[in-house]
C-alpha positions as CSV (number, residue, x, y, z in Angstrom):
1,X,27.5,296.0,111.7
2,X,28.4,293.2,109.1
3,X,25.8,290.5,110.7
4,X,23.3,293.5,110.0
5,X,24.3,293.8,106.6
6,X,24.7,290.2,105.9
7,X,21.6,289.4,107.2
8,X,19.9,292.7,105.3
9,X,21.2,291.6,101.9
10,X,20.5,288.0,102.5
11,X,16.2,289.0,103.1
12,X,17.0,291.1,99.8
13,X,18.1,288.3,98.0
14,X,15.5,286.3,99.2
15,X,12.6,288.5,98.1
16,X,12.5,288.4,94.6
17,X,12.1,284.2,94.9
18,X,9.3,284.9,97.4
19,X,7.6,286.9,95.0
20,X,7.6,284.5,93.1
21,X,6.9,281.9,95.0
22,X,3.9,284.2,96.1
23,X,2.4,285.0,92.6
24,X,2.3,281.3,91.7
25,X,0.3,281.0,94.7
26,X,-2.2,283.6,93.8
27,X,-2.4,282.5,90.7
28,X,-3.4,278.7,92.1
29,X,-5.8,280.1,94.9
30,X,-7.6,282.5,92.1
31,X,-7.8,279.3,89.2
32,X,-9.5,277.0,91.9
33,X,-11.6,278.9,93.4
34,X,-13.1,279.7,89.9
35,X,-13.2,276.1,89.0
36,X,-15.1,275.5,91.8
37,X,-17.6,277.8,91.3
38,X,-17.8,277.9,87.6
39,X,-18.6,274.0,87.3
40,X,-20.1,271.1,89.6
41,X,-17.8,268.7,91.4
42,X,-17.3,266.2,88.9
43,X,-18.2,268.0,86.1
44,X,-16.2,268.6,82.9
45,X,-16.1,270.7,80.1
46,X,-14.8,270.3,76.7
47,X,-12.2,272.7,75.3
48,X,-10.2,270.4,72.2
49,X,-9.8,266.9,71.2
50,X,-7.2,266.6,73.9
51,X,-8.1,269.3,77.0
52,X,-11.3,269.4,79.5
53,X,-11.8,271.9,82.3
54,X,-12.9,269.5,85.4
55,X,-13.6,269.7,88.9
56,X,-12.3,267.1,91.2
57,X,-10.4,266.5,94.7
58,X,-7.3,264.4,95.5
59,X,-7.3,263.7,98.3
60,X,-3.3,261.5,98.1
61,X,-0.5,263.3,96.0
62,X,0.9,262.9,92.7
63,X,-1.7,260.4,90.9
64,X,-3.7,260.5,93.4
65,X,-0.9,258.3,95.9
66,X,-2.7,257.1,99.0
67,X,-5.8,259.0,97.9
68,X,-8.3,256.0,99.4
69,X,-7.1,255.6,102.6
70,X,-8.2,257.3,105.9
71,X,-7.4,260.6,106.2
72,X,-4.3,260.7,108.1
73,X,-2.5,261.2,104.7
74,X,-4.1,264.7,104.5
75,X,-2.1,265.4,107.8
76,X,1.1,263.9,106.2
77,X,1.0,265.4,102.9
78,X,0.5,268.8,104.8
79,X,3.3,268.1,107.4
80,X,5.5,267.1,104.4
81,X,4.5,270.7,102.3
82,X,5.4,272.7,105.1
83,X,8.4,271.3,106.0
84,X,9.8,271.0,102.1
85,X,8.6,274.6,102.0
86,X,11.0,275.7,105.2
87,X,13.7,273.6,103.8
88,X,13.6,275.1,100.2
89,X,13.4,279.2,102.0
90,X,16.5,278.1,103.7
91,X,18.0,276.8,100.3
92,X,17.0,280.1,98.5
93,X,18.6,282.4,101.5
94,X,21.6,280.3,101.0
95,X,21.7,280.5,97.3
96,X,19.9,283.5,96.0
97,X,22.5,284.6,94.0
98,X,21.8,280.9,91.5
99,X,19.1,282.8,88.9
100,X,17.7,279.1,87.2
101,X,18.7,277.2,91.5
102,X,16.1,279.7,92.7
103,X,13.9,279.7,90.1
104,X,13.2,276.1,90.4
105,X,12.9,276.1,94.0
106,X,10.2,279.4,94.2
107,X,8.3,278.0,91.7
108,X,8.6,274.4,93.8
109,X,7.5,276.6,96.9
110,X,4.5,278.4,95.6
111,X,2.8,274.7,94.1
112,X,3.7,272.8,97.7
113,X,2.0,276.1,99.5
114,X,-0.4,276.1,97.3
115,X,-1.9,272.9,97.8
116,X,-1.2,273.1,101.5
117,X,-3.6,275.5,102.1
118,X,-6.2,273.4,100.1
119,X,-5.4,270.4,102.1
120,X,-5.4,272.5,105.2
121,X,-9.1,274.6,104.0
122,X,-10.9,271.8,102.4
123,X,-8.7,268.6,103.1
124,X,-7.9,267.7,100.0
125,X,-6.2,269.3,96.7
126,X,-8.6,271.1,93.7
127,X,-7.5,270.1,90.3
128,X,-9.4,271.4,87.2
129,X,-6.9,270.5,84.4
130,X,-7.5,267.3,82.4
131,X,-5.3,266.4,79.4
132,X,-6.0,263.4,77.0
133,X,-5.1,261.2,74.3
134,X,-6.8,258.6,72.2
135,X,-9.2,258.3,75.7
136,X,-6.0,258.0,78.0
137,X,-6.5,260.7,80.2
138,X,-3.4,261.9,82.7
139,X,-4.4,262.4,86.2
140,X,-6.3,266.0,86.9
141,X,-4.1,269.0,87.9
142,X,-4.0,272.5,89.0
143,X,-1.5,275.0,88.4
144,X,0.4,274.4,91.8
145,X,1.2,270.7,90.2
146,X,2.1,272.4,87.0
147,X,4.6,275.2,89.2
148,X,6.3,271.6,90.9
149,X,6.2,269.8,87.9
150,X,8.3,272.6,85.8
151,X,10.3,273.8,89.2
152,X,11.5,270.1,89.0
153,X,12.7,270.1,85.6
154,X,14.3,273.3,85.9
155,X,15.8,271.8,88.8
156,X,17.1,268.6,87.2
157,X,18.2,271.0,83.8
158,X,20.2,272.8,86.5
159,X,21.8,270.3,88.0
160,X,23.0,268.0,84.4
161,X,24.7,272.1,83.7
162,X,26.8,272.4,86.9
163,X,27.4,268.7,86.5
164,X,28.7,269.0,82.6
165,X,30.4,272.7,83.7
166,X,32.8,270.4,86.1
């Protein structure tokens, strides 16, 4: 009866991180799809001095790493998704009780799943957001780089509070 319960209140635990690992998904899947079909590839739309709505595809990671080669990096960067994405479920049925732990990692999960399923419908990432300064602009990004990039600073903010708590 305990390996029932164990298990039971370990899926519980887990659920609340999957939602919102799930919502950040949505919430990637819904943004591109209207980017794509609000503006032309390539297109891009002024908003301020410093933001453009755009409509481009990577096909690499971060800064468009390995963008120009073949096409076996699609399979790679897809491989690499799914398997971070198993890894970090395991880490949040491990640790669900750790409020900011999981929080990072859902919001980590739901930007790698996110642009897995691009790579894996279209073969390469959507991105839409386009900041600039002074005609510098960063690379383009969706909301599943934005989920990774903050998952990873509440991950690192985390980490330097356990480390100072010791």
């Amino acid at each position: 009866m305990a390996n029932k319960r164990t298990f039971s209140s370990s899926r519980a635990g887990l659920l609340p991180w999957l939602g919102i690992a799930t919502i950040i998904i949505l919430l990637d899947q819904i943004t591109k799809i209207t980017a794509v079909r609000v503006m032309a590839y390539g297109e891009s739309v002024y908003v301020t001095s410093f933001f453009n709505f755009v409509h481009v595809y990577n096909k690499g990671a971060a800064f468009s790493f390995l963008a120009d080669h073949s096409g076996w990096q699609r399979y790679f960067f897809t491989a690499l998704g799914l398997g971070a994405s198993a890894f970090i479920i395991y880490l949040l049925k491990r640790h669900a009780g750790q409020r900011l732990f999981c929080w990072a990692l859902a919001l980590i999960l739901g930007g790698a799943i996110g642009n897995v399923i691009d790579r894996l419908l279209y073969g390469h990432v959507i991105d839409f957001l386009d900041f600039h300064v002074g005609g510098w602009h960063w690379p383009a990004f969706n909301i599943a780089d934005s989920a990774i990039f903050i998952g990873a600073a509440l991950f690192i903010y985390d980490e330097l509070r356990r480390v100072k708590r010791s």
